[in-house]
MIKE-875712 format. One record per atom (N, C-alpha, C): residue number from 1; residue in three letters; atom name; y negated, x negated, z negated. Coordinates in Angstrom, 3 decimals, padded with zeros to 6 digits. Layout:
MIKE-875712
{pt NUM,Ala,CA,{Y,X,Z}},
...
This chain:
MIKE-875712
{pt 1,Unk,N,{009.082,046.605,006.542}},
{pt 1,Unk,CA,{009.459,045.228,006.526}},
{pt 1,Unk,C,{008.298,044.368,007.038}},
{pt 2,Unk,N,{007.266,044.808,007.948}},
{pt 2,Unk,CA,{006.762,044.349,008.664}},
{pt 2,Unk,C,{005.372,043.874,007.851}},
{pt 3,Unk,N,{004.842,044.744,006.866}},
{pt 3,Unk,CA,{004.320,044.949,005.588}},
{pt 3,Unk,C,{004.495,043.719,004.869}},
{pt 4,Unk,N,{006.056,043.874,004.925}},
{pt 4,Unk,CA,{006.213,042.705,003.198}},
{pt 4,Unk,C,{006.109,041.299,003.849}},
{pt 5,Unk,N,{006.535,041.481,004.930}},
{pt 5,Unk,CA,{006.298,039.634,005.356}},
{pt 5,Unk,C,{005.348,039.485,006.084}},
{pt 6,Unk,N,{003.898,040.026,006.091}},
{pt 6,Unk,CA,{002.719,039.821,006.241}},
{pt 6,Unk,C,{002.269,039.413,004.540}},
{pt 7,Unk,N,{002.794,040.211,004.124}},
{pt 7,Unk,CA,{001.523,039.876,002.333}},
{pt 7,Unk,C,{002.222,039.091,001.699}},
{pt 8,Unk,N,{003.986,038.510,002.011}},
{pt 8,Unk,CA,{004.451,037.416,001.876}},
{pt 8,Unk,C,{003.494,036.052,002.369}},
{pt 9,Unk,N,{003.410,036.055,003.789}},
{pt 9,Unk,CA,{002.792,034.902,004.284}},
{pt 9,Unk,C,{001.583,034.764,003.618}},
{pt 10,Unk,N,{001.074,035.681,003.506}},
{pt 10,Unk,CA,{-000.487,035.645,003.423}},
{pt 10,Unk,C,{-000.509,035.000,001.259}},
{pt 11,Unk,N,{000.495,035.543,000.782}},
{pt 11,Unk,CA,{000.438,034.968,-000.520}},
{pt 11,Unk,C,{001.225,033.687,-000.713}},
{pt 12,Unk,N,{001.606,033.203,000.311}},
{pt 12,Unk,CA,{002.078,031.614,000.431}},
{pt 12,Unk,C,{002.158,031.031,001.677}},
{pt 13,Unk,N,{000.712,030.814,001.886}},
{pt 13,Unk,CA,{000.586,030.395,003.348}},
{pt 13,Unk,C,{000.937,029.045,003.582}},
{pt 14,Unk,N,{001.545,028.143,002.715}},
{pt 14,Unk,CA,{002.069,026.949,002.880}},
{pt 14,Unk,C,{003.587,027.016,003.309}},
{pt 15,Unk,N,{004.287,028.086,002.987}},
{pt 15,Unk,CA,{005.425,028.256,002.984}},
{pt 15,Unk,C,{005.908,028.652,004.732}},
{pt 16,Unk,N,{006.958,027.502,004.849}},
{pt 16,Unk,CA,{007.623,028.265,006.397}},
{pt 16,Unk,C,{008.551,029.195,006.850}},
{pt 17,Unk,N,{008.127,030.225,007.444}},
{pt 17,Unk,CA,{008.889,031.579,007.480}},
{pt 17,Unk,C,{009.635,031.760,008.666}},
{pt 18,Unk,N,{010.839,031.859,008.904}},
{pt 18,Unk,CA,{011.362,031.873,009.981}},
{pt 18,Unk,C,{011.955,033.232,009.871}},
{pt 19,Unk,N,{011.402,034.272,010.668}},
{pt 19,Unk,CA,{011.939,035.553,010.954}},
{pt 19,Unk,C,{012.898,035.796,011.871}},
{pt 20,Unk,N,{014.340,036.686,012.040}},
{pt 20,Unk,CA,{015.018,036.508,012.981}},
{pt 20,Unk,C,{014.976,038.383,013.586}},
{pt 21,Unk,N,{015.628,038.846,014.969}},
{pt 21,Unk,CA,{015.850,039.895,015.163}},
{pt 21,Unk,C,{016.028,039.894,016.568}},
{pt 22,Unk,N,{016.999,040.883,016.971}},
{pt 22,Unk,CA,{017.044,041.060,017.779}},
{pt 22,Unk,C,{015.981,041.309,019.076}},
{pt 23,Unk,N,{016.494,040.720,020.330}},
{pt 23,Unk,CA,{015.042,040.655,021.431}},
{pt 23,Unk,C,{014.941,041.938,021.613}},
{pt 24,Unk,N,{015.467,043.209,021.618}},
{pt 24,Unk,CA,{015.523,044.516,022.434}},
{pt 24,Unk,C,{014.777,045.336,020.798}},
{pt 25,Unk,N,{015.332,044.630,019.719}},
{pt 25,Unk,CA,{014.564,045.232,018.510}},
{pt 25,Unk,C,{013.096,044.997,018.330}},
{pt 26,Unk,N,{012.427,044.346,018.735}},
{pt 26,Unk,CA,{011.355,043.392,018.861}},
{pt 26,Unk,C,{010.415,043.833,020.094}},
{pt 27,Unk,N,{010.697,044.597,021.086}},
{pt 27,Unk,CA,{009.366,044.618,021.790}},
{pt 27,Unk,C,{008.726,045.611,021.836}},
{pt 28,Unk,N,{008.726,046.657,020.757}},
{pt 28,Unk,CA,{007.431,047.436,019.988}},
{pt 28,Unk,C,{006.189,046.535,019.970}},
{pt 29,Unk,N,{005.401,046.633,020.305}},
{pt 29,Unk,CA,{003.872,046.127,019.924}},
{pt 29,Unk,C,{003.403,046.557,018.438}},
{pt 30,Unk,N,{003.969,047.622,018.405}},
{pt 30,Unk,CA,{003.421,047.335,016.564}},
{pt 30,Unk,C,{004.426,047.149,015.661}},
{pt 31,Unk,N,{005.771,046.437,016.175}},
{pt 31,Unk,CA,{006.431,045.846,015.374}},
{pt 31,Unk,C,{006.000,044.579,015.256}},
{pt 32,Unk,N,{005.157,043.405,015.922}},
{pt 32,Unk,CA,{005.110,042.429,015.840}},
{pt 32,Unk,C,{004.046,042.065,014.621}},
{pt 33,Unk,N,{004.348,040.826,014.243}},
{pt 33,Unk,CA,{003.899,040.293,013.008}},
{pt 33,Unk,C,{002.479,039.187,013.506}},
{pt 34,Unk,N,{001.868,039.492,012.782}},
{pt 34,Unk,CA,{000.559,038.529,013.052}},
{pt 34,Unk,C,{000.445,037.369,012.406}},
{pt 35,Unk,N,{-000.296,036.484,013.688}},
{pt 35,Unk,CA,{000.018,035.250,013.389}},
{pt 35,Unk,C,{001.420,034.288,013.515}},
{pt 36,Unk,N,{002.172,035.620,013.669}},
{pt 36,Unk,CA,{003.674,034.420,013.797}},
{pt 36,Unk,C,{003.912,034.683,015.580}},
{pt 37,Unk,N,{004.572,032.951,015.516}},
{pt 37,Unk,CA,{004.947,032.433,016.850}},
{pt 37,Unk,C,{006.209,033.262,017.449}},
{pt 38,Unk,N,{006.414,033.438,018.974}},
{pt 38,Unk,CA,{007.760,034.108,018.925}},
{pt 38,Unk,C,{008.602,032.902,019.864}},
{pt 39,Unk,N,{009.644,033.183,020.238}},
{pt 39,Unk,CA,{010.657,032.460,020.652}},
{pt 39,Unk,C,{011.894,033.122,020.642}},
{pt 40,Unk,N,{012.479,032.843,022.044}},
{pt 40,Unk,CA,{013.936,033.715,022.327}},
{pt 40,Unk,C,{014.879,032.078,022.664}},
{pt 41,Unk,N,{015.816,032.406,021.535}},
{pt 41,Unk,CA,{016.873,031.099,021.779}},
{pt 41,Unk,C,{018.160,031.216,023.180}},
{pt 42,Unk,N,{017.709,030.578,023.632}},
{pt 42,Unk,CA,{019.100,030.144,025.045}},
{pt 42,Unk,C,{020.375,031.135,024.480}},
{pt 43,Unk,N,{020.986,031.810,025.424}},
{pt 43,Unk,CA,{022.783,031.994,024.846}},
{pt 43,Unk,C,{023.334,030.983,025.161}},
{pt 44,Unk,N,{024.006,031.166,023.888}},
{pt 44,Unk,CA,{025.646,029.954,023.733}},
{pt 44,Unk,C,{026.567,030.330,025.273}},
{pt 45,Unk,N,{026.547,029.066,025.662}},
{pt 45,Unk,CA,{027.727,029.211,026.593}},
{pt 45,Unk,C,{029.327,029.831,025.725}},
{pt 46,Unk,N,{030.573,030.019,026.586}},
{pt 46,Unk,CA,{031.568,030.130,026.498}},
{pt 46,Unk,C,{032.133,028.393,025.326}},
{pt 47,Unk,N,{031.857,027.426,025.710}},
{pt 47,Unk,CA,{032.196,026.401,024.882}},
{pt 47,Unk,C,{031.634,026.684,023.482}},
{pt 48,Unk,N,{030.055,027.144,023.729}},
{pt 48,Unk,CA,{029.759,027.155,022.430}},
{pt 48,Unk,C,{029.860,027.942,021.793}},
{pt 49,Unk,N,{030.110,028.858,022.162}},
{pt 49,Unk,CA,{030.523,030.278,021.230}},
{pt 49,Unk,C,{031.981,029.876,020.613}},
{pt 50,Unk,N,{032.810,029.312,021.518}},
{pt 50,Unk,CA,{034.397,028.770,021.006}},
{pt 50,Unk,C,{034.066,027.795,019.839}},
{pt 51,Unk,N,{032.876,027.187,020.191}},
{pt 51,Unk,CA,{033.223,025.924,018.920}},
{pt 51,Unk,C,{032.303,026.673,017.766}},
{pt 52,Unk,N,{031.302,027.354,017.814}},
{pt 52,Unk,CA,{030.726,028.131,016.867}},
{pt 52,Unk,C,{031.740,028.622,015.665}},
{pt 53,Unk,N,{032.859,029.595,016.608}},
{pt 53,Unk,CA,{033.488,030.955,015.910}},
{pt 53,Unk,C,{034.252,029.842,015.212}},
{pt 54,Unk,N,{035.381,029.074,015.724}},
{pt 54,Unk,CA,{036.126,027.518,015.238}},
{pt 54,Unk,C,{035.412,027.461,013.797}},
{pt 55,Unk,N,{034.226,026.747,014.004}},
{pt 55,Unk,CA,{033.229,025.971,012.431}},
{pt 55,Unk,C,{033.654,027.457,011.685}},
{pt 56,Unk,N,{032.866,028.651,011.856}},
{pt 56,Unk,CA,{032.375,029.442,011.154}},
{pt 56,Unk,C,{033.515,030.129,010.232}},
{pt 57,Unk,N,{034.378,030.277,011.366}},
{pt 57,Unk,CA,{035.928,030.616,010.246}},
{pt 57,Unk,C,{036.421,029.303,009.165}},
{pt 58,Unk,N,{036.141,028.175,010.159}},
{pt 58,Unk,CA,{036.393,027.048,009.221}},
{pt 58,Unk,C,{036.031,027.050,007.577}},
{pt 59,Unk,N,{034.358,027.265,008.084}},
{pt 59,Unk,CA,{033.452,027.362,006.555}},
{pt 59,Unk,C,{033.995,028.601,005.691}},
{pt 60,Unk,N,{034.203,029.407,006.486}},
{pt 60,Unk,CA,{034.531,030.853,005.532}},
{pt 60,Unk,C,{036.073,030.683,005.087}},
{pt 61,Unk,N,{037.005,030.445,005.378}},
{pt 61,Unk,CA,{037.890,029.770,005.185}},
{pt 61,Unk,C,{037.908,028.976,003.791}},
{pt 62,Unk,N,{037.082,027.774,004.355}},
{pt 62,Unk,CA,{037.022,026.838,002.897}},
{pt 62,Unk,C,{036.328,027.826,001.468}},
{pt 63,Unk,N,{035.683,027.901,001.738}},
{pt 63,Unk,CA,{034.508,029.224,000.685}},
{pt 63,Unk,C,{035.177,029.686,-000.020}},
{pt 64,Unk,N,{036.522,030.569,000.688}},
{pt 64,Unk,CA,{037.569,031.352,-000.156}},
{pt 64,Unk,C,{038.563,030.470,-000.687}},
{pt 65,Unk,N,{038.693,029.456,-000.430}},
{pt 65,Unk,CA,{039.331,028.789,-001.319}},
{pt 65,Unk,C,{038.884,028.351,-001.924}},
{pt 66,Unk,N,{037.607,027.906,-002.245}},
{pt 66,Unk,CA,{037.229,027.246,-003.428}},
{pt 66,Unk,C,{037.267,027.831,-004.608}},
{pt 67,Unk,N,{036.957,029.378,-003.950}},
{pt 67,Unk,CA,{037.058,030.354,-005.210}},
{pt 67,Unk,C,{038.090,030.905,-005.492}},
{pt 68,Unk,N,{039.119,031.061,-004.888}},
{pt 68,Unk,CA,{040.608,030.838,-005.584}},
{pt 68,Unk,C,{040.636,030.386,-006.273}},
{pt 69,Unk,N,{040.890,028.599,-006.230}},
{pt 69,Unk,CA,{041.119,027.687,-006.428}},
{pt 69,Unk,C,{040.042,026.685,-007.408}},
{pt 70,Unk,N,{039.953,027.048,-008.073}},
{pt 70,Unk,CA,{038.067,026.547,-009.386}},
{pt 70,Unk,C,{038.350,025.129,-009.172}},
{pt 71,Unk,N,{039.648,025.051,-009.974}},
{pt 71,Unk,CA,{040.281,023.823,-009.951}},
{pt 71,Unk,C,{040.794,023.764,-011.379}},
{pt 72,Unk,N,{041.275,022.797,-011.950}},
{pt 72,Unk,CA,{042.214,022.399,-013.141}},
{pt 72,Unk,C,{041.684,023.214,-014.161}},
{pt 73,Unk,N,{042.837,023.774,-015.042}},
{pt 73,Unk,CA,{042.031,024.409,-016.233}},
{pt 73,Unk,C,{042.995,023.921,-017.449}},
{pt 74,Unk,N,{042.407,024.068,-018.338}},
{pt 74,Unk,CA,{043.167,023.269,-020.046}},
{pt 74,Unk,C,{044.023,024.522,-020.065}},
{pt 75,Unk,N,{045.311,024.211,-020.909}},
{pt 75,Unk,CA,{046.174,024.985,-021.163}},
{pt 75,Unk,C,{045.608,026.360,-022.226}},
{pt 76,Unk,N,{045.010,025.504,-022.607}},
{pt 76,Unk,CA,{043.902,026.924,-024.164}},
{pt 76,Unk,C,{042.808,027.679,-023.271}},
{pt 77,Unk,N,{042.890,027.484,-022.089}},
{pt 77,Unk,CA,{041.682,028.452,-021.534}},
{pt 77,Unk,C,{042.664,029.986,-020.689}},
């Protein structure tokens, strides 16, 4: 993996790559990728994890209904 998104970057170096992975997956020294920046994001408090999971079922939720639900169809279809 570490391969393909080096000769990725390197064949579209305009392009912005945001790599994700776990922190405990990540501190191999020759897993790391050259040239890219690192950064460990804050944990979600207890609120935010509640309002996270809330949205996320929300969205997944709607998703499956849309595809139920297409919407109106002609009687000949």
């Amino acid at each position: 993996m570490q391969t393909a998104v080096e000769q990725f970057a390197a064949a579209f170096p305009r392009v912005r790559i945001l790599v994700t992975s776990r922190t405990y997956a990540y501190q191999r020294q020759d897993w790391k990728l050259r040239d890219f920046a690192e950064a460990v994001l804050a944990p979600f408090g207890r609120a935010q994890i509640a309002r996270f999971v809330e949205r996320w079922y929300a969205y997944v939720g709607h998703q499956r209904q849309q595809q139920r639900c297409p919407g109106p169809r002609r009687a000949s279809e």
